[in-house]
N, C-alpha and C positions, 0 to 999 in steps of 0.2 A: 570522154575520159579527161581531155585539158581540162573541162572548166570544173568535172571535180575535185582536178588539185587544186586549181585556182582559190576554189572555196573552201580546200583544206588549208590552204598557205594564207589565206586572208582571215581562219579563225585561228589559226595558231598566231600571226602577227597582232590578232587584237585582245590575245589571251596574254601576250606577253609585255604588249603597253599597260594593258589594266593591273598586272602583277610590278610594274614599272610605276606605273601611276600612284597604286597603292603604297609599294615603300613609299616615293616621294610625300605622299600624305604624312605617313607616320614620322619623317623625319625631314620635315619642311623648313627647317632653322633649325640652327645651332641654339641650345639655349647657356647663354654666357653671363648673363645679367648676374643671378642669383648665385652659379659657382666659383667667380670671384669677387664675391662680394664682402666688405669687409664692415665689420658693424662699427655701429657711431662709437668713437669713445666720450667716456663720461666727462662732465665737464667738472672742473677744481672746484672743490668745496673747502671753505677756509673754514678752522672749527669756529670762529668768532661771528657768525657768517649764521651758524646754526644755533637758534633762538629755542629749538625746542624739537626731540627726537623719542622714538617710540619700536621698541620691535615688535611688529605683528607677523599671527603667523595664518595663513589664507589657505582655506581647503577648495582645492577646482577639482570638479566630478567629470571624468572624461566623458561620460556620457550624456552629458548635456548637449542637447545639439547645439550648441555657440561652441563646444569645447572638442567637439570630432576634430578637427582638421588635427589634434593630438594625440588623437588614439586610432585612426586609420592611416595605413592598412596594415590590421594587424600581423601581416606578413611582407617581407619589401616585395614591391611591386615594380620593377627596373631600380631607376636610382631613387624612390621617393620609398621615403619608410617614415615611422611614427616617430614622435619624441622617443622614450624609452630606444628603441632602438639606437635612434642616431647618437643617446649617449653612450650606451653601452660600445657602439662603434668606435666610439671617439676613447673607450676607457683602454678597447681591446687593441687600436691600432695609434692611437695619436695622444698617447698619455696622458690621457684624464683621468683625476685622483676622483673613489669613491670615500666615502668616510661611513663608522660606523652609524646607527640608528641609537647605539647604547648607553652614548652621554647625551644627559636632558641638558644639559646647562651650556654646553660648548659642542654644537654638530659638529666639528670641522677641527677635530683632534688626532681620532684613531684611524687610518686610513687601512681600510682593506686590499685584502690579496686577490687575486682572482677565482682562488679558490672561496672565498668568504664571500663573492660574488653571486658565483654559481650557485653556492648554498642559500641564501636565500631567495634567489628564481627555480628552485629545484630542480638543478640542473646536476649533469655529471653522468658516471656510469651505474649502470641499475640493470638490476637481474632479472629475469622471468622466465618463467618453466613453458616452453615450445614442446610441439611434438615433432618425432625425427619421419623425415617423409617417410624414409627406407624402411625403418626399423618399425615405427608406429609407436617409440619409446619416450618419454617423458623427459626432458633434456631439459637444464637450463641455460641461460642464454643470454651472454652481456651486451646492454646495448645504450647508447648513448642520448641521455634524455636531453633535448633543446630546452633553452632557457624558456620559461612561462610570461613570457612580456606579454599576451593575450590579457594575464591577468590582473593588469597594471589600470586600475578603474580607476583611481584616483590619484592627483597631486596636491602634496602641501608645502608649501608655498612660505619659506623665511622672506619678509619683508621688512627696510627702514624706511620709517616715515617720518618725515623733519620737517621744517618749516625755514626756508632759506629767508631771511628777515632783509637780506642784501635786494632780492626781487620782490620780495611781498607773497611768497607763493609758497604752498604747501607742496613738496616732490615725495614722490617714494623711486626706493631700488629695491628688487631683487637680489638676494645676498645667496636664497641655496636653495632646491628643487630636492625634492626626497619622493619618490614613488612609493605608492600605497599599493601590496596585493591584496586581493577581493576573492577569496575561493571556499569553497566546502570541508571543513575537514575529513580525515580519512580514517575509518576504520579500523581495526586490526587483519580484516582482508583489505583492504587497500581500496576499500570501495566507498564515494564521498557519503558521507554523514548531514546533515538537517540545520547542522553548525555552523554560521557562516564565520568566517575570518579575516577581520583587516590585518595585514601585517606591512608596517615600512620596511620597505628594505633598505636603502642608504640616501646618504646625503650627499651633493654634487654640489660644488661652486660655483654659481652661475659666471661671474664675470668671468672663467676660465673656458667656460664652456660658448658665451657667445660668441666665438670664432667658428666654430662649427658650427651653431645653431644659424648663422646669415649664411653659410652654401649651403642650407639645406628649403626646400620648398614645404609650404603649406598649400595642401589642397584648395583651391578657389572652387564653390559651386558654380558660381556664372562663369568664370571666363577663365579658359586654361593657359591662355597665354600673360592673363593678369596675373600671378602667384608674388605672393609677399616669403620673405623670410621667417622660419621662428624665431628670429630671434626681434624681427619688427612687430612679431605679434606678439612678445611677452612686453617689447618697450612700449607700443603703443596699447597695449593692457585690453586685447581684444578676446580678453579670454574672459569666463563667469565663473565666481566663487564667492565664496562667503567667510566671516573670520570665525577664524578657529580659537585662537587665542590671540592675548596681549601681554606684553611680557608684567609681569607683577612680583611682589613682595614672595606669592606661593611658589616657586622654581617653576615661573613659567608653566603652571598649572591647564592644561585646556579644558574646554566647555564642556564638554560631556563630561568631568572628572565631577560637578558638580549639580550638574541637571542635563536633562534628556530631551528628547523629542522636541516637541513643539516650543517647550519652554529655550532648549537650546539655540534656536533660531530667531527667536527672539532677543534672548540674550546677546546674539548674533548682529542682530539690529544695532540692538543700542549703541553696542560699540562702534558700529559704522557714524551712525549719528552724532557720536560722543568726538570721531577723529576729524569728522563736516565741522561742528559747533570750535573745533579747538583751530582749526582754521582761520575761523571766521574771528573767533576771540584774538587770535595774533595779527591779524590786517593791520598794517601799517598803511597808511596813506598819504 
């Protein structure tokens, strides 16, 4: 009879180190690095200084594998969430200004409510007809629809590209981030259609938003104790895309307003090519 308790006391003691052992895994350090971390600021740009300046505007496909670490998880997962979110976080608690999508020529005019928010994530309150357990009767029934950031496939990407003639170096910055939804249109039953749909939904300032973009982590596949910033992955430009437009004579017209497909990616090219060669054309040495 001793040594069966014995043997019950010594697997209850080892069932309680291993439930011990296992927290300490899951929270084996503090991680402090990344949540007070405060991003580089920019350095002084004199205008005498800038020899020659371009606005480009850059489409990044979140679905490219170089581009997940911004679009997963597309639900927060403890304290790690995707881009879209952590702005929308930073709109809903730490006052960050969204702007409309509706002026082509100045993003960063109309600034939205939170209601002009939600409406274009189709969010808000929304009716549908339940049936009543009791009764077996046909009821309807308000219920609150969560914002669609799942549907946030794509970013385009406001960029200055200058040529600082003081270093001899070509820089760009990020001026504003505008999420793109990617969904099916809806019927008049409410059921998706064959239709597909980009729509932006607003524009964000970036230099307002990289405060919060450096506390927050980007996914590492190798090493989870390695995590970089988003806001060191927009400065150190570890993301893939391609241009959309250049700013021009036509109100900042983009690529597909003019050709499609395969021709648009190439036209896509050349621009790239065109901002390499102007580069290269301003080298001082």
């Amino acid at each position: 009879m001793m040594k069966k308790i014995s043997v019950l006391l010594g697997l209850i003691a080892l069932s309680t180190i291993g439930i011990y052992a296992q927290d300490q895994l899951l929270e084996v350090y503090e991680r402090e690095h990344i949540p007070n971390k405060r991003p580089v600021p920019y350095e002084y740009m004199r205008e005498a200084d800038i020899m020659w300046s371009k606005i480009v505007y850059r489409m990044v496909d979140l679905r490219q594998t170089q581009n997940m670490g911004l679009y997963y998880p597309t639900r927060p997962i403890g304290g790690r969430m995707n881009l879209v979110d952590i702005i929308l976080y930073g709109i809903d608690n730490e006052g960050i200004r969204a702007f409309s999508t509706n002026d082509p020529v100045n993003e960063f005019t109309a600034q939205m409510t939170l209601d002009d928010i939600n409406r274009v994530f189709d969010s808000g309150l929304d009716t549908i007809i339940t049936t009543d357990p009791i009764t077996g009767e046909m009821i309807p029934q308000t219920i609150d629809k969560p914002r669609k950031t799942d549907e946030i496939k794509k970013l385009l990407l406001k960029e200055q590209w200058f040529f600082d003639k003081n270093h001899s170096v070509m820089k760009v910055r990020i001026i504003g981030v505008c999420p793109i939804r990617i969904y099916y249109r809806l019927d008049d039953n409410n059921m998706p259609t064959d239709e597909l749909l980009q729509k932006p939904t607003m524009w964000v300032y970036f230099p307002e938003i990289r405060p919060l973009l450096a506390n927050h982590e980007v996914y590492n596949p190798h090493n989870d104790s390695q995590r970089i910033s988003f806001d060191d992955f927009f400065m150190q430009r570890r993301f893939a895309g391609f241009i959309f437009a250049v700013s021009n004579v036509y109100d900042n017209r983009w690529i597909n307003s003019y050709t499609l497909g395969v021709d648009a990616l190439l036209e896509a090219d050349k621009m790239k090519e065109w901002l390499f060669n102007i580069e290269h054309d301003l080298w001082e040495f």
